[in-house]
N, C-alpha and C positions, 0 to 999 in steps of 0.2 A: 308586621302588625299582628303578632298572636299576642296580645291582651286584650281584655276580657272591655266590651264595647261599653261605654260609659251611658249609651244612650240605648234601650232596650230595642229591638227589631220589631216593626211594625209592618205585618204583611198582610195582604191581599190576596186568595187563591183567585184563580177563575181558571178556566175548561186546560186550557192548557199553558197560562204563564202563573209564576208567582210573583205578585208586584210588590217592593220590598220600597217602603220611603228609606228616602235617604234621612244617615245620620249627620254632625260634622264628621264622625270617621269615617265614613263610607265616601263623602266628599272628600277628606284629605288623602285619603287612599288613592281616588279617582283621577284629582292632580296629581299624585303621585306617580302615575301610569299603570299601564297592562298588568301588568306583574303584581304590585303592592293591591290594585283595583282585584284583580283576580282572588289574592288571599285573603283579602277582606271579607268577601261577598263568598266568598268559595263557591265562584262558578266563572268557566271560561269565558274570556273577554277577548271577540276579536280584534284580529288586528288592526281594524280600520275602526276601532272604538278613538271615539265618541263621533255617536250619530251627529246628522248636517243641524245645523242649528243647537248645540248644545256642546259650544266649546269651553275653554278656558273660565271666560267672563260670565258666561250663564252660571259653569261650574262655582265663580268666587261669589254672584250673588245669592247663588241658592244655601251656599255656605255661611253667606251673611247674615241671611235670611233665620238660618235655624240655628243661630245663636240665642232666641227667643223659643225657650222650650213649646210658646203657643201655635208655635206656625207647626211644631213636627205632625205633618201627614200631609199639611196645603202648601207643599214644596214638589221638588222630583220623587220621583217611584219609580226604581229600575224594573223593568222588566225582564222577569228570568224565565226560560222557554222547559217546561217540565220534559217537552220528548227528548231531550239531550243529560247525556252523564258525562261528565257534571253536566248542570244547567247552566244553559250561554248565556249571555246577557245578549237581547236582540233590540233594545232602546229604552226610551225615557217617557215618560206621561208625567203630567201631574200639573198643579195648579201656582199662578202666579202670587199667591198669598192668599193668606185668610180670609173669610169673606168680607166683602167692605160693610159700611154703615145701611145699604141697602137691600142685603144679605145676596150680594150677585157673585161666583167667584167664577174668571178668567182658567181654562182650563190648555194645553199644551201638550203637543206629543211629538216625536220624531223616532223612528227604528232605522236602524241598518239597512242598506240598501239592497243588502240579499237576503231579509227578513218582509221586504216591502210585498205589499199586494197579495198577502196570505190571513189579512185580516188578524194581526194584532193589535196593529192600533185601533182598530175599532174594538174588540172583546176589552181590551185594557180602559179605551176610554168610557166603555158601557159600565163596566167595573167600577171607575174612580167619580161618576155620574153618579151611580148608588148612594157610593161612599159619603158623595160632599151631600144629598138630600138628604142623607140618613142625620143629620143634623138640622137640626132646627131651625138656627137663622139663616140659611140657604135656603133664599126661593126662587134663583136663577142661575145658568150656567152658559156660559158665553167665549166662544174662541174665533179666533180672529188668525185670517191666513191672506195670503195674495190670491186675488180670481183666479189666475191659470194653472192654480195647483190641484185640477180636477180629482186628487185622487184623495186630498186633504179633509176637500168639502166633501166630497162620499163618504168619509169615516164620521163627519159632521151630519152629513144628511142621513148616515143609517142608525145616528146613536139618539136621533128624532133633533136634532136641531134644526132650524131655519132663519132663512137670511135675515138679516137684522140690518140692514144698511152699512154704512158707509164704517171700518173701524177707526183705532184712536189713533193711526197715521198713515198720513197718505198712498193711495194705490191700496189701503188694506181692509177686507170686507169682512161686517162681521153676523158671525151666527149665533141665536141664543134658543134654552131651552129652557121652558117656568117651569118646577115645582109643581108636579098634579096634584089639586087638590083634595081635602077629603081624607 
């Protein structure tokens, strides 16, 4: 995949990852595998890519998804880890589409399991939080996990979310954060 990407790269620094939304080419890459995902992104992809929850079928809707040049940014956002050369990719963030009619968007994350409990998905989620207020018709941000994934809600509870009741299916609870005002 060395031509020249039809869709411009959209990134995010923060302290120590770079978060790159995905393109369709950075998706077709990614189905592709390690290798084709590697050259794409030009940075190492381990071996146990793709993190838990963000297989195949997340991969083809998010790819569905940003056939609609409006959704590019309120899709995935790989995570690339700056301490490493190349930079590794250590997971995914990003949001389940555009904001709705009530300006709330659905937000998502998962890393590698030897990236876990070092506080990337929190700095990434604090990042992509920014990101979606820094627009206008976002005045909510909202994600949704199973209760026993104590370590899910701490990335929820330290990016100031709180519990929100019950989520949109069963056994699944969800968290939200408004838009300060002002």
């Amino acid at each position: 995949m060395n031509r020249r990407p039809r869709h411009p790269l959209r990134v995010i620094e923060s302290r120590r990852m770079t978060l790159v939304a995905a393109t369709p080419e950075l998706i077709e890459a990614d189905l592709a595998g390690c290798d084709a995902f590697s050259q794409a992104l030009g940075a190492h992809v381990p071996d146990n890519w793709p993190p838990q929850l963000y297989g195949s079928t997340a991969m083809r809707v998010a790819a569905e998804q940003l056939l609609d040049p409006a959704e590019h940014g309120w899709s995935v956002w790989y995570l690339l880890s700056k301490k490493h050369d190349p930079p590794t990719v250590l997971g995914i963030c990003g949001f389940k589409g555009m904001p709705g009619p009530e300006g709330s968007v659905e937000i998502a994350y998962s890393v590698l399991q030897q990236f876990r409990v070092q506080g990337y998905a929190t700095e990434a989620v604090a990042r992509l939080i920014a990101w979606a207020f820094s627009h206008q018709n976002v005045v909510a941000v909202t994600a949704e996990t199973m209760p026993h994934l104590k370590q899910s809600i701490r990335v929820m509870e330290k990016n100031g979310l709180s519990f929100a009741g019950p989520g949109s299916e069963h056994g699944v609870v969800k968290y939200a954060l408004g838009k300060a005002s002002g």
